[in-house]
MMTF fields as JSON, N, C-alpha, C and O atoms, coordinates in Angstrom:
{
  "mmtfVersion": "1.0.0",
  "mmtfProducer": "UNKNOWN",
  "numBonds": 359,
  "numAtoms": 360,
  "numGroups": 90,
  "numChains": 1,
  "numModels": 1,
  "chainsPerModel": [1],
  "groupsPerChain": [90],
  "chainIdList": ["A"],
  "bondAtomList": [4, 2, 8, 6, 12, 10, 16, 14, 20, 18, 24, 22, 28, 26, 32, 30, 36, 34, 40, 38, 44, 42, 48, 46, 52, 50, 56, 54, 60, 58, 64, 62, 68, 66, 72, 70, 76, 74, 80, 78, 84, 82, 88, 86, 92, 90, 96, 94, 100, 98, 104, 102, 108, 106, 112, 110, 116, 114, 120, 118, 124, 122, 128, 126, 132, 130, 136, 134, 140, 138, 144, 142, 148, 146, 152, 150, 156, 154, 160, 158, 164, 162, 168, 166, 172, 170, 176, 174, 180, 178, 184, 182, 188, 186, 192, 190, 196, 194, 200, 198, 204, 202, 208, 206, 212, 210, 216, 214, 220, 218, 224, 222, 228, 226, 232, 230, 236, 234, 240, 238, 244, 242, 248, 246, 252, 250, 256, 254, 260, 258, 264, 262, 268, 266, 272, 270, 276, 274, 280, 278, 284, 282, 288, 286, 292, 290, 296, 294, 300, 298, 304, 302, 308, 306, 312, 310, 316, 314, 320, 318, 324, 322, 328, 326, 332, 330, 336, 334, 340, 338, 344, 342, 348, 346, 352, 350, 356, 354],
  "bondOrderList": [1, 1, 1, 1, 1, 1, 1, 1, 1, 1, 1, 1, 1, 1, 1, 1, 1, 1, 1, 1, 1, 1, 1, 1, 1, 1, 1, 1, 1, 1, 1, 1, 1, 1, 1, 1, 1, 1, 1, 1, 1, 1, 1, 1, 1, 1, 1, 1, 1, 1, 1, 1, 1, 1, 1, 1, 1, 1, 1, 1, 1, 1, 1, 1, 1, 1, 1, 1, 1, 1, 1, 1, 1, 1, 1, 1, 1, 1, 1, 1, 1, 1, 1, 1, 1, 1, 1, 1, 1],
  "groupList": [{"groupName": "UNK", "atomNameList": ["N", "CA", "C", "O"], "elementList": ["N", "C", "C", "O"], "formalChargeList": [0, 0, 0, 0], "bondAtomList": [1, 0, 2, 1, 3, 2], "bondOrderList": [1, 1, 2], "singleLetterCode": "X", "chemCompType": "L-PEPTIDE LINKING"}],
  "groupTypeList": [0, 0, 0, 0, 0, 0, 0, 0, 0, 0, 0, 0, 0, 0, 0, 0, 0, 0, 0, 0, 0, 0, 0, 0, 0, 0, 0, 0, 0, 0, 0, 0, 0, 0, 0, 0, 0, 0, 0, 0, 0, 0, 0, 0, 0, 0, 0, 0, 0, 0, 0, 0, 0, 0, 0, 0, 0, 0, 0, 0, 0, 0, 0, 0, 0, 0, 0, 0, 0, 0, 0, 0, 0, 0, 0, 0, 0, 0, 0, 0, 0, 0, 0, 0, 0, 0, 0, 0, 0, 0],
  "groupIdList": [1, 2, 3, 4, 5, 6, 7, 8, 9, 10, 11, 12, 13, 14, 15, 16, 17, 18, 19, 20, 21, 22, 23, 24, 25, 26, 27, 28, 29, 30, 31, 32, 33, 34, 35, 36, 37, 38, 39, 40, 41, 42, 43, 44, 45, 46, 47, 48, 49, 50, 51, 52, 53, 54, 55, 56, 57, 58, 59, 60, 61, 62, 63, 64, 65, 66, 67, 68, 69, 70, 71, 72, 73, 74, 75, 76, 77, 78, 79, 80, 81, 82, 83, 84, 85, 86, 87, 88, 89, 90],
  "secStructList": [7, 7, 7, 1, 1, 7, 7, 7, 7, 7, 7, 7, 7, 7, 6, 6, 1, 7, 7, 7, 7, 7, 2, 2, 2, 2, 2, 2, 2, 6, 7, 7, 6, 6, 7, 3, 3, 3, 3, 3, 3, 7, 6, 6, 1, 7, 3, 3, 3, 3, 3, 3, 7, 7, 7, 2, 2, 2, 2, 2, 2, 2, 2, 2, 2, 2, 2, 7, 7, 7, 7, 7, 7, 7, 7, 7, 7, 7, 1, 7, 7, 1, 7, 1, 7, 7, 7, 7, 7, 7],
  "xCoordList": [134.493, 134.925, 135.757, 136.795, 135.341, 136.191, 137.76, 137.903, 138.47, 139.986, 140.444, 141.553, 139.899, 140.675, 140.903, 142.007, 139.605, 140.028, 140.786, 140.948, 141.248, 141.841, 140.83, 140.013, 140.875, 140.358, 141.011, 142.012, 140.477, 141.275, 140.497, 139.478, 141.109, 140.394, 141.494, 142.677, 141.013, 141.834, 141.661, 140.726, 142.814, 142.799, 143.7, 144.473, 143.141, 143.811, 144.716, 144.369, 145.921, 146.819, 147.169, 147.898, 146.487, 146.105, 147.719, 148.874, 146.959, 148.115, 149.123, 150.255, 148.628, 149.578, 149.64, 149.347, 149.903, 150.455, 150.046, 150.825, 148.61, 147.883, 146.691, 146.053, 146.684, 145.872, 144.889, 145.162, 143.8, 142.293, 142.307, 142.299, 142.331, 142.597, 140.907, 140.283, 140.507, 139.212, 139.136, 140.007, 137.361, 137.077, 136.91, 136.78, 136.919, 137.126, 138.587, 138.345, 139.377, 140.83, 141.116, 141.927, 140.559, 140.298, 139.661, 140.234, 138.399, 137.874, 138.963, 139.3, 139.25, 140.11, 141.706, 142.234, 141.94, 143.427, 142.846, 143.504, 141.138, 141.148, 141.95, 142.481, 141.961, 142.692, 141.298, 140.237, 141.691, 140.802, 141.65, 142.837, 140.708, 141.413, 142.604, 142.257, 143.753, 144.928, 145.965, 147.187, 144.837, 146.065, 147.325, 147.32, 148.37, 149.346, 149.858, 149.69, 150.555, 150.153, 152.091, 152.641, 152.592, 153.989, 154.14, 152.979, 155.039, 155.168, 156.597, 157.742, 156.318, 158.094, 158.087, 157.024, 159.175, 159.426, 160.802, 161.707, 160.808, 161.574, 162.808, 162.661, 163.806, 164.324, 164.183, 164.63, 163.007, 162.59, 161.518, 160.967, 161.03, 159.939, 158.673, 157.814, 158.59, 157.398, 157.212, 158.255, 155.834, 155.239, 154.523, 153.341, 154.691, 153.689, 153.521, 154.257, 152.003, 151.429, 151.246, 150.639, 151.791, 151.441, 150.881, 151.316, 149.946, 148.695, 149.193, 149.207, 149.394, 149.76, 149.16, 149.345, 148.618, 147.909, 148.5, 149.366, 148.372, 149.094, 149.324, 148.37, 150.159, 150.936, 151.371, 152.483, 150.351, 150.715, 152.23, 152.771, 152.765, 154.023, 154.974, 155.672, 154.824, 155.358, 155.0, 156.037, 154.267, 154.059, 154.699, 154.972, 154.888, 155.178, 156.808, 157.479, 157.498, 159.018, 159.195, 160.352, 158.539, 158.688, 158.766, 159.534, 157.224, 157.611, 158.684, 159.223, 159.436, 160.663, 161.643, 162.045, 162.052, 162.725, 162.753, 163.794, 161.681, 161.885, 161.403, 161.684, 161.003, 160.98, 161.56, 161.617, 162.265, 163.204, 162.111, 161.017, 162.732, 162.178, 161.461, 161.942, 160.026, 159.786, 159.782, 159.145, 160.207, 160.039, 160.123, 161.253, 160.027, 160.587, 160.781, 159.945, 161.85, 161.888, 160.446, 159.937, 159.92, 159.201, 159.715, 160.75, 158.87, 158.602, 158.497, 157.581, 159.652, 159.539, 158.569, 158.791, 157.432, 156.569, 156.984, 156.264, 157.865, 158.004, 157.224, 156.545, 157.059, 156.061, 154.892, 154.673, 153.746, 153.294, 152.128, 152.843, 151.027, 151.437, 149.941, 149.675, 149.291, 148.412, 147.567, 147.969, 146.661, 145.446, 145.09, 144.918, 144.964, 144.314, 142.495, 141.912, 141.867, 140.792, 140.866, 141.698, 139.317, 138.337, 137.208, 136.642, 137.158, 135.648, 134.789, 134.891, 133.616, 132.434, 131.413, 130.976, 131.282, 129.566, 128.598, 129.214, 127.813, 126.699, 125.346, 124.32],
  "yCoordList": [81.739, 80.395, 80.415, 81.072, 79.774, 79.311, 78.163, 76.946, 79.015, 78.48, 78.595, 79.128, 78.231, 78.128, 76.445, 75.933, 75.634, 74.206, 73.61, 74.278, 72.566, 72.102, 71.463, 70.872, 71.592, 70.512, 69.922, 70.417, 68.817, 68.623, 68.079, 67.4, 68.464, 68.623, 67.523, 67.801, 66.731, 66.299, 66.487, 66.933, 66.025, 66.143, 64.72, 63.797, 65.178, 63.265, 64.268, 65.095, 63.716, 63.864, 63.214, 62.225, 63.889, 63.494, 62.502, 62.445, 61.88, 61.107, 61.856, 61.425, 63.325, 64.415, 65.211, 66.368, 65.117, 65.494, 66.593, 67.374, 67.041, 67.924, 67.803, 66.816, 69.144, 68.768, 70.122, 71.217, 69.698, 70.493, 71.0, 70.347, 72.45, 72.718, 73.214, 74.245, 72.245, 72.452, 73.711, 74.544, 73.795, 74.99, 75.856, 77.077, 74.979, 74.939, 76.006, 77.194, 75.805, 75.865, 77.139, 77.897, 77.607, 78.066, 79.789, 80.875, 79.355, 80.413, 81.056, 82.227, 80.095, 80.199, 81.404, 82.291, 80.815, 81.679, 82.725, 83.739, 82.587, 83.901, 84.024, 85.048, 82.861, 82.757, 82.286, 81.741, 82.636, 81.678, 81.715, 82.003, 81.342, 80.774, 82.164, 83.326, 81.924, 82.808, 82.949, 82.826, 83.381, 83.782, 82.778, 81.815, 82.997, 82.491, 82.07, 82.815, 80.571, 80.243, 79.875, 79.065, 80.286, 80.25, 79.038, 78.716, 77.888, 76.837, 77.189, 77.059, 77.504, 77.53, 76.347, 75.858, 75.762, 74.169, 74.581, 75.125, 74.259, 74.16, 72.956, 71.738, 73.552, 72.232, 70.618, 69.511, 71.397, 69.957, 69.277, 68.349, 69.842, 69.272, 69.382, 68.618, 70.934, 71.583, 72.204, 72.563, 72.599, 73.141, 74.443, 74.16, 75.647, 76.628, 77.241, 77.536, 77.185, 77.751, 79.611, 80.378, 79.682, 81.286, 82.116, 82.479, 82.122, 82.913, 84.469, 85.44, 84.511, 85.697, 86.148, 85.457, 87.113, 87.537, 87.619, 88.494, 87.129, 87.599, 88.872, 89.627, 89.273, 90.787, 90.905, 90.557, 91.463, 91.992, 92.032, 91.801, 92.339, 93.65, 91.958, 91.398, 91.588, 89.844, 89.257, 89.085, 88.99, 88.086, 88.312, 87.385, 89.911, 90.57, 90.326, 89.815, 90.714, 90.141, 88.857, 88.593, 87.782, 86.444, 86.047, 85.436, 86.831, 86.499, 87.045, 86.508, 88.297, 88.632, 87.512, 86.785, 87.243, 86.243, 85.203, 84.655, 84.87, 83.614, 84.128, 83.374, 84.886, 85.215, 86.142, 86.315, 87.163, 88.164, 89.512, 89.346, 91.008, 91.871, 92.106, 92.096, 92.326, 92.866, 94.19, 94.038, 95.319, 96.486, 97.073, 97.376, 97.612, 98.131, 99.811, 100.478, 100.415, 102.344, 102.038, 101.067, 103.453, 104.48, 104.941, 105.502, 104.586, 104.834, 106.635, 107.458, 106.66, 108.551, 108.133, 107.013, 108.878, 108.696, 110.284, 110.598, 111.131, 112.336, 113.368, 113.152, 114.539, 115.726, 115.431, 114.394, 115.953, 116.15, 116.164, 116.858, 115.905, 115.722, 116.814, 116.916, 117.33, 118.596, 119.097, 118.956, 119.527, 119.664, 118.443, 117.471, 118.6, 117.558, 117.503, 116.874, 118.278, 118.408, 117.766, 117.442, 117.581, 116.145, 117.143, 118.138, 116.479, 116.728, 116.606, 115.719, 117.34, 117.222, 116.483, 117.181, 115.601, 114.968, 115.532, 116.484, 115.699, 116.357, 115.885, 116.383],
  "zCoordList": [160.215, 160.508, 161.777, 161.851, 162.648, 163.91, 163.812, 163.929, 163.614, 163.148, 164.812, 164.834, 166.429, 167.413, 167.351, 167.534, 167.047, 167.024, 165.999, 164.978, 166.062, 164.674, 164.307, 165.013, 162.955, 161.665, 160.64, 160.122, 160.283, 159.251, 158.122, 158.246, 156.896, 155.816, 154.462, 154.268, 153.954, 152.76, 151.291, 150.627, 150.984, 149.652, 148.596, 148.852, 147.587, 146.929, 145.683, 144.84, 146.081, 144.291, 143.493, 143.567, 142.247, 140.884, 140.37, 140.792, 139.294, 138.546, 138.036, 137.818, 137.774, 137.138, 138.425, 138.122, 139.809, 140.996, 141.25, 141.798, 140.919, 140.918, 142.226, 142.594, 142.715, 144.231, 144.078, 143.586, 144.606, 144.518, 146.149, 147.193, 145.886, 146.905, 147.939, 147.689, 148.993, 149.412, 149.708, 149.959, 149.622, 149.757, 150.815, 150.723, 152.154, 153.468, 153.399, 153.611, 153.247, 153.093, 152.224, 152.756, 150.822, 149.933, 151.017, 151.104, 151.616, 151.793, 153.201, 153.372, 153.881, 155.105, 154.85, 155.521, 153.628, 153.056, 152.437, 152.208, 151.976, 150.825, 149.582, 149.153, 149.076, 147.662, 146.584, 146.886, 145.579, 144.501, 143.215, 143.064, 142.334, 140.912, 140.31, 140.519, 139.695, 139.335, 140.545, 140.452, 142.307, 142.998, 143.011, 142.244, 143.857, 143.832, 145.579, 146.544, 145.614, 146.756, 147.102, 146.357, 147.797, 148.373, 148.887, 149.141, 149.299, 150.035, 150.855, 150.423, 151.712, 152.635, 153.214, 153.598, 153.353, 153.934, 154.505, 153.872, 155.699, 156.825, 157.146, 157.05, 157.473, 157.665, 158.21, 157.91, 159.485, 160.386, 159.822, 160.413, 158.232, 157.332, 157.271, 156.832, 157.999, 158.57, 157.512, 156.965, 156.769, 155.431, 155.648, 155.843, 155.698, 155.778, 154.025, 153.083, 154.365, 152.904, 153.049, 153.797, 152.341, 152.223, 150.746, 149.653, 151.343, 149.884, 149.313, 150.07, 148.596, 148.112, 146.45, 145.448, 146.479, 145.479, 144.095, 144.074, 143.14, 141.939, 141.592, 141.777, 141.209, 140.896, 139.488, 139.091, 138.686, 137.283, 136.995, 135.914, 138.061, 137.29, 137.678, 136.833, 138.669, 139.129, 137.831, 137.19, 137.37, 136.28, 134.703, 133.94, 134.374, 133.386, 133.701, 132.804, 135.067, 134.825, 134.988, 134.662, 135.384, 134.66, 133.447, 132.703, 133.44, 131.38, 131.046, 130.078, 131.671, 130.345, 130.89, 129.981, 131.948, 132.063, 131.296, 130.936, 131.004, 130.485, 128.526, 127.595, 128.412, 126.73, 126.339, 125.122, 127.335, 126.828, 127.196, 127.736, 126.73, 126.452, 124.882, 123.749, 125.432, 123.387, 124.14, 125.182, 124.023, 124.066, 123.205, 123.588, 122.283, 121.095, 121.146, 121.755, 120.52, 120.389, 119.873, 119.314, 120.353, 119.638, 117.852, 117.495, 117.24, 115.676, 115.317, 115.305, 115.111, 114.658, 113.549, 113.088, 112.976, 111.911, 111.248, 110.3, 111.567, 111.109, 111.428, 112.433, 110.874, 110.711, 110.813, 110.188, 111.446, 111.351, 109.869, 109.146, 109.102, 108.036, 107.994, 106.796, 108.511, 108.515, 110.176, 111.33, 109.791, 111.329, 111.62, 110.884, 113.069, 113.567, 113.731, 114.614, 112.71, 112.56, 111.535, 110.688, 111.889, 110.659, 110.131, 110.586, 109.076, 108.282, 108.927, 109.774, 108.887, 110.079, 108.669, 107.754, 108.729, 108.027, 107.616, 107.136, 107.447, 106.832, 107.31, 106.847]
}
């Protein structure tokens, strides 16, 4: 895609302030459905979008943030309780 001219591309927001982001735009950032999209806004009211990929380990300390840690100890189960060999079938 030739990004030296400008274009411009729209979009309509939803009653629930929800915006479809074209695909023009979409393929241009290299984002799709899950990634995660940054908005920096500037003092003089200038908007840059910045695409950034979702990050497992990003998403896993949100969730504890907001639901806590489940981590739980390790379960001593004791001894050992024989071989770790099985019956072979017949």
């Amino acid at each position: 895609m030739n990004t030296n001219n400008p274009m411009t591309v729209r979009s309509k927001i939803t009653s629930k302030n929800q915006v479809t982001i074209p695909k023009t735009v979409r393929d241009l950032l290299e984002v799709k459905s899950s990634d995660m999209i940054e908005w920096k806004i500037e003092p003089n009211g200038k908007v840059t979008i910045i695409p950034s990929k979702a990050d497992l380990w990003q998403i896993v300390d949100e969730q504890e943030k907001k639901f806590g840690n489940l981590d739980t100890p390790e379960i001593d189960w004791g001894e050992d309780a024989g071989s770790e060999e099985f019956d072979k079938w017949s």
